[in-house]
C-alpha positions, 0 to 999 in steps of 0.5 A: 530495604529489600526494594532498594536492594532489587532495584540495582540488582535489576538495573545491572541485568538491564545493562549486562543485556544491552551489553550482549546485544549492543550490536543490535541497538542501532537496528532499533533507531528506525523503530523509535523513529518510525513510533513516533511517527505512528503517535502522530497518526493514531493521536486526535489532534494537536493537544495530544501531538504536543502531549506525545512530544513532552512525554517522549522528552520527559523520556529523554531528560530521564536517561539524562540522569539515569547511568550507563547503556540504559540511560543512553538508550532512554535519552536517544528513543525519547529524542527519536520518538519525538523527532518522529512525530515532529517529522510528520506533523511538519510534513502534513502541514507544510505540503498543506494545499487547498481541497475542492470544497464540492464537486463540480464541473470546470472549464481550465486550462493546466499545465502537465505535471505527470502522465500515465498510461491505463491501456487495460482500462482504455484511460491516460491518468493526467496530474495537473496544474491548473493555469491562473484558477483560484477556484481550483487547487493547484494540483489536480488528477484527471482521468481521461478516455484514451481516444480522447487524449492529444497522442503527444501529451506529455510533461510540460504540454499546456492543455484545455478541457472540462472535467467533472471534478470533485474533492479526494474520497475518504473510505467509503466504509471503516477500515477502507482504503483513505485516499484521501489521506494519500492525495493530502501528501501528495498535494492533489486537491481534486480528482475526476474525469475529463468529460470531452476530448483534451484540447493541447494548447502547447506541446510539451518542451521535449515533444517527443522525446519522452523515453518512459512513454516510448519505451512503454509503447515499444514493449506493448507493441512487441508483446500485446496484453498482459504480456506486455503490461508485465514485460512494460512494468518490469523496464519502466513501471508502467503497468496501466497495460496489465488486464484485471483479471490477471493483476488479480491472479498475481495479487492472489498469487502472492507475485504482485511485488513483481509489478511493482519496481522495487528491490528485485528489479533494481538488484537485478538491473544493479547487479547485470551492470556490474557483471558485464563491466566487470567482465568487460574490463577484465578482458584487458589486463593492463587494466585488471593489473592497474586499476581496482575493477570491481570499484569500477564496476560499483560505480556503474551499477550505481549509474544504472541504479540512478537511470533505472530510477529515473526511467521507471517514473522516480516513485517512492518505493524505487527511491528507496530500494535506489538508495538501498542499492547504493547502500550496498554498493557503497559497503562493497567498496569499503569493503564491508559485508555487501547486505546486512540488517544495519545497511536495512535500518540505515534505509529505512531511516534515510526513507523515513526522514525523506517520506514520513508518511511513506510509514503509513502506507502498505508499500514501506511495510512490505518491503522493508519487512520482506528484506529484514526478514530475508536478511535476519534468516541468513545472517543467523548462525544456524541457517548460515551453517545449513546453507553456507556453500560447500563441496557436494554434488550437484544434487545436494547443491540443488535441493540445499538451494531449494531448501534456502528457497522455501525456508526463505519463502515461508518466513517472508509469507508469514512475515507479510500476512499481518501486513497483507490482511491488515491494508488489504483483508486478504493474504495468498496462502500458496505466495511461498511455493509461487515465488520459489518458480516466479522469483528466478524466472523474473530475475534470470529469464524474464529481465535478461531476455527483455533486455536483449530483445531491446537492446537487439531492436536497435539492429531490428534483430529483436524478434526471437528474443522478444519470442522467448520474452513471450513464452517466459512471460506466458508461463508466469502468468500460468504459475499465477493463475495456478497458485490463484485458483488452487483451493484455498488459495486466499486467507480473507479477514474482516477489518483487523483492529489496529491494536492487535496489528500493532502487538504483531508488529512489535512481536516480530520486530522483538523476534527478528532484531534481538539475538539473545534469548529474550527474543523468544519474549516476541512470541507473547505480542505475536501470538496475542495480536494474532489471537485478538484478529482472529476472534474479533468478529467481522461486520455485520452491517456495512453502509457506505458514506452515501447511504446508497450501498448496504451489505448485510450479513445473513444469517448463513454468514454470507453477504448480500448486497441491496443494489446488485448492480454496485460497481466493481470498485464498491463490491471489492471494498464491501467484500473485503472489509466483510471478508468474502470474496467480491463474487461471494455478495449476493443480492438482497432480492434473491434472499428468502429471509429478505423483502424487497420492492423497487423502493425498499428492503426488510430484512430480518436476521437472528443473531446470538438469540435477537432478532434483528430488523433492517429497512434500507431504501433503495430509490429516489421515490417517496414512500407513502409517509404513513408506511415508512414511519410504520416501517421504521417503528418496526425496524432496528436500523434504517438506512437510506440516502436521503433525508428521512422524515423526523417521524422515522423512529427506529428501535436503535440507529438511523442512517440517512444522509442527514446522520451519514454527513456527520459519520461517513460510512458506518459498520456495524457489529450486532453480537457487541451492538459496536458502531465505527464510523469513517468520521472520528474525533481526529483533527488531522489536516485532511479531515478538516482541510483549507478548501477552494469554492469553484463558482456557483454556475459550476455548481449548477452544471453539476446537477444538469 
């Protein structure tokens, strides 16, 4: 009886607590939404799909039943978590497209869907389709040699060219990046590399009037290197022209959002519209007394919203801060409060039922994550009345605002380190007092000098203002370099579990979208997600998919590397799901506690009282059969990328090509005796996809 008499007891507090935060009910659609679809990413296959949508349905038949606020809470999370999952699982296959079965080299012709310029690394990226191949998929991404592109390729031109081609990589050890799963999405089912100079069977249909491309190429000439490869992602979204080392510098500085065209740049583009019609119009005052101009000047913000889009390429995460932009603008007109955490759920869902997959991607998370973190720190009422604008002198008014900036600064840090060591396995540290500089100094110098100077070109009266665009450009760099060098200036984590990444994400949201007191329940998610990332030990033993690369944890802790000549690429994807920095991998040959010949390496490492032995091959020649088994009986793990002969027997695991087939790359935790494995158990449609067999003569000029 006692039971029975909680039970409504209960459920009253249920509802009196729904009652106090209903305005904040709709902020949780998208997170219902967006639940769904991360079942769907992280369930196996089409029985569990199908398991997920009747338990999220059975959800919804229960608050059917159930009385009040919480039952209809019930009946709309049950419908939105399936939605969500329905919205992905159509989207993966209806964009399905056939995959390159092998890697080959072909002869086609293609028309030009996409061009982008690489400049810093002398290199035109081309998307296309391919003309009348069945043997190819239809859609393709080829890198090509500067020197060796047509000058006016652009979309629409039909060109010839041969290729080495070959299926999109998977991650080339767990926890890597999987493009793979980002070309699915995007329809492309072979990528390489041009092997002699494009040949233009037909200009494009607007020959010369590509005005990304033009505006690009304008901006780089005014302003050569990095300079300019900023000042050129800043107008049109192009940042092939940025050098490495200083995209670098902005990554570890915590400023790479600035490339990137999302929300900054289309606020500040919206905004500048907007104040110079509004000024504009204002100047007459038939129309100040006639005509509502600041509903005006909404619409021509939103024009300049649209062309900025349209401009800088159209990708997914402009789209989304466009619309957001539009949001806004359309709230101003009616009225309503310009920026709120509503107007940033209601984009969030908009992206969503647009771009599904766009869930998955580091992109959607840290931006929509940044403004909700913004937007929640101001609208609560005590940072409110502590910022709020007031009569004080200019030096109250000065450090208040930079107190706002800080404070700002700090929460969007620490809300984008999950997110950053999660995709990435590093976070700048120093990101918070970077942006405080870099912020204002992109949005009132940078962007409204940049602008003048364009806009002066057209007289050729340009050249002071692209002086001062140089000088403004030249001091962001410093404050990159400067928060990118300071000591300590990166926080490196090995592969974070996806379990613990999904209790910090729920702890946050818990925290930020709540306004009662039961917020402060978020801090138990967080702090656990937080824990559990930090005490889950990093890899000790990384093998790429091809067996031709390991990176072995020593017992000093550090890495080395079997082959010291590995590419940059797999040096960074080594470094960072072992959490060091690239520069920090040694070679395995220089290592006392290491033997290495030309053809194979021993290594011997104590780890939490067990010795452990490797052997790794390192060259196409054959060892002495009696020698490699010897070896191998000896050894806890062997790895090599070729076929090891049957008589190899480690103590524990063999990786040759035979088992990485199978696996893909593997990582390896000796203290738990863990193996996680590129390949798992998912059926996903990029993991199994329809593919294209290009003919066996292509096959043949692939080994030449």
């Amino acid at each position: 009886m006692g039971a029975g008499r909680g039970f409504p007891k209960g459920r009253h507090a249920i509802e009196r607590w729904l009652e106090a935060e209903r305005g904040q009910l709709p902020l949780w659609l998208p997170v219902a939404f967006g639940a769904g679809i991360t079942a769907w990413f992280v369930l196996d296959d089409a029985r569990q799909w199908i398991g997920f949508l009747v338990a999220a349905l059975g959800v919804a038949a229960v608050g059917v039943v159930v009385p009040g606020r919480s039952g209809r809470a019930l009946l709309v999370l049950g419908l939105l978590l399936a939605a969500g999952c329905g919205a992905i699982w159509w989207r993966a296959e209806s964009g399905s497209a056939p995959v390159l079965a092998r890697p080959a080299i072909m002869t086609f012709e293609a028309e030009v869907l996409r061009v982008d310029s690489l400049s810093a690394r002398g290199l035109v990226r081309l998307v296309l389709a391919p003309v009348a191949r069945t043997d190819l998929p239809p859609r393709v991404r080829v890198n090509v040699d500067m020197g060796a592109a047509p000058a006016d390729i652009g979309v629409g031109a039909r060109v010839a060219l041969r290729a080495r081609l070959l299926p999109p990589p998977g991650p080339s050890v767990p926890g890597a990046y999987d493009f793979r799963r980002v070309a699915w999405f995007d329809g492309i089912g072979a990528t390489g590399k041009a092997l002699d100079p494009v040949t233009l069977r037909r200009p494009p249909p607007n020959a010369g009037q590509d005005l990304r491309a033009a505006l690009s190429a304008h901006i780089e000439a005014k302003l050569p290197g990095s300079a300019g490869g900023i000042a050129s992602a800043l107008a049109t979204g192009d940042e092939g022209a940025i050098a490495e080392e200083d995209s670098e510098a902005m990554r570890r500085a915590g400023l790479a959002h600035l490339l990137s065209v999302s929300g900054l740049h289309v606020t500040a583009v919206t905004g500048a519209a907007m104040l110079v019609v509004l000024r504009l119009l204002a100047l007459s005052s038939w129309l100040a007394l006639r005509v509502r101009l600041p509903l005006v000047a909404a619409g021509a913000g939103a024009l300049a919203a649209i062309g900025y889009t349209w401009l800088t390429g159209g990708q997914v995460p402009t789209i989304r801060s466009c619309a957001a932009a539009l949001l806004v603008l359309v709230a101003l007109s009616l009225g309503r409060e310009a920026l709120t955490l509503r107007l940033v759920a209601a984009g969030a869902m908009v992206v969503l039922l647009l771009w599904p997959e766009s869930l998955a991607g580091p992109s959607f998370q840290l931006s929509f994550t940044a403004v909700a973190a913004i937007v929640a720190l101001h609208e609560s009422p005590r940072m409110h009345r502590w910022f709020e604008a007031r009569e004080e002198g200019l030096a109250r008014r000065i450090a208040r605002e930079a107190g706002s900036l800080l404070l700002t600064g700090i929460l969007v840090e620490l809300a984008l380190m999950p997110i950053g060591l999660f995709h990435f396995h590093k976070g700048g540290v120093y990101g918070a007092v970077a942006n405080i500089a870099a912020i204002p100094l992109t949005t009132f110098v940078v962007m409204p000098l940049e602008a003048l100077a364009l806009v002066a070109d057209l007289v050729g009266a340009g050249a002071p203002f692209w002086w001062l665009t140089g000088k403004a450009m030249a001091l962001l760099l410093w404050i990159a370099h400067a928060a990118a060098s300071a000591p300590g200036s990166v926080a490196a984590l090995p592969v974070m579990p996806a379990g613990a990444f999904a209790l910090m994400v729920l702890g946050g949201l818990w925290l930020g979208l709540w306004r009662t007191r039961i917020r402060m329940a978020g801090l138990v998610p967080l702090a656990a997600g937080a824990v559990w990332a930090l005490v889950t030990p990093g890899p000790d033993l990384l093998v790429t998919g091809d067996g031709r690369h390991v990176a072995l944890r020593m017992a000093d802790g550090s890495f080395a590397l079997l082959r010291d000549r590995a590419g940059d690429f797999t040096r960074q994807v080594l470094g960072e799901n072992g959490g060091v920095e690239p520069d920090a991998l040694a070679a395995l040959d220089d290592r006392p506690d290491a033997r290495c010949s030309a053809d194979l390496c021993l290594a011997e490492i104590d780890w939490h009282g067990r010795r452990w032995r490797v052997a790794a091959t390192r060259s196409a020649y054959p060892v002495v059969w009696q020698d490699l088994v010897a070896v191998c009986a000896a050894s806890d793990v062997v790895v090599s990328d070729r076929r090891l002969p049957r008589g190899c027997r480690p103590r524990w695991l063999r990786l040759d090509r035979t088992a990485l087939a199978q696996t893909g790359g593997v990582a390896i935790t000796f203290a738990r005796g863990t193996v996680r494995t590129v390949r798992g158990a998912g059926r996903h449609p990029w993991l199994d996809p329809p593919t294209v067999q290009p003919p066996s003569t292509a096959a043949k000029g692939d080994r030449r």
